[in-house]
C-alpha positions in Angstrom: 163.2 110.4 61.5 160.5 111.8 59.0 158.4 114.7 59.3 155.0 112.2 59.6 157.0 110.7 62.0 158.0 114.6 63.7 154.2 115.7 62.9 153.0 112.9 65.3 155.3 113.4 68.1 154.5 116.8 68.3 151.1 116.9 67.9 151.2 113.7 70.5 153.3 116.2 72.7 151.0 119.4 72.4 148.5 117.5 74.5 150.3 115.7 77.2 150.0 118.7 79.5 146.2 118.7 78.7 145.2 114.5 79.0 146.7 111.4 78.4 146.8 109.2 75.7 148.3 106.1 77.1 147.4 103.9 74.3 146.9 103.3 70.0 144.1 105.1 69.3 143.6 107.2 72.6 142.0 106.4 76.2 138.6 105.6 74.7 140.9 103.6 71.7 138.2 105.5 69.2 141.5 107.8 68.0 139.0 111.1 69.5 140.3 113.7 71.7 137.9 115.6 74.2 140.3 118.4 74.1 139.2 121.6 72.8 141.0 124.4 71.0 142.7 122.0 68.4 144.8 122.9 65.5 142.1 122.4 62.6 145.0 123.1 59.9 148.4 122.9 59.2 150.3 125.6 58.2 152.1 125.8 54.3 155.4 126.4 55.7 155.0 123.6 58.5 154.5 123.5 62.4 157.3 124.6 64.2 159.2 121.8 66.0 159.4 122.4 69.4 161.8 119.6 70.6 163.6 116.3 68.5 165.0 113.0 69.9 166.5 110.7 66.7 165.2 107.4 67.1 165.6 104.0 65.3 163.1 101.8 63.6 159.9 100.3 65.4 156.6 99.9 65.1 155.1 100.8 68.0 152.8 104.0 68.4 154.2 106.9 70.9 151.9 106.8 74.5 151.6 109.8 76.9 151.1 109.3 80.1 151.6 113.2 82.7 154.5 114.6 81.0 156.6 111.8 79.8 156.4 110.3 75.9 157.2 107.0 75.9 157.9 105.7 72.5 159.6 101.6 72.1 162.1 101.6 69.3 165.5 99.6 68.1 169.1 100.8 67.1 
């Protein structure tokens, strides 16, 4: 997995306590969040990765829904 890949799935991850985004692009599928109190940077030296899962290819884009990523791939 690449670190876009990594950067996605955590910053995807970082809100599913907070609201869902069960689709591409978000609930309102204008790629907006209504959450507040946002990273509005990335640090030089990276975010910290708080949890990994390898995965094979796909196109599909990750979906939270509660607490549970879903994410469709292939082996």
């Amino acid at each position: 997995m690449n670190r876009f890949s990594l950067l996605c799935l955590f910053l995807l991850a970082r809100t599913a306590h907070c609201a869902n985004w069960p689709e591409f692009l978000g609930p309102e599928k204008n790629n907006v969040s209504p959450e507040t109190g946002l990273r509005q940077s990335i640090p030089e030296n990276g975010l910290p990765i708080v949890w990994q899962k390898n995965v094979g290819t796909g196109y599909s884009a990750p979906s939270i829904w509660e607490k549970q990523l879903v994410l469709h791939h292939r082996k």
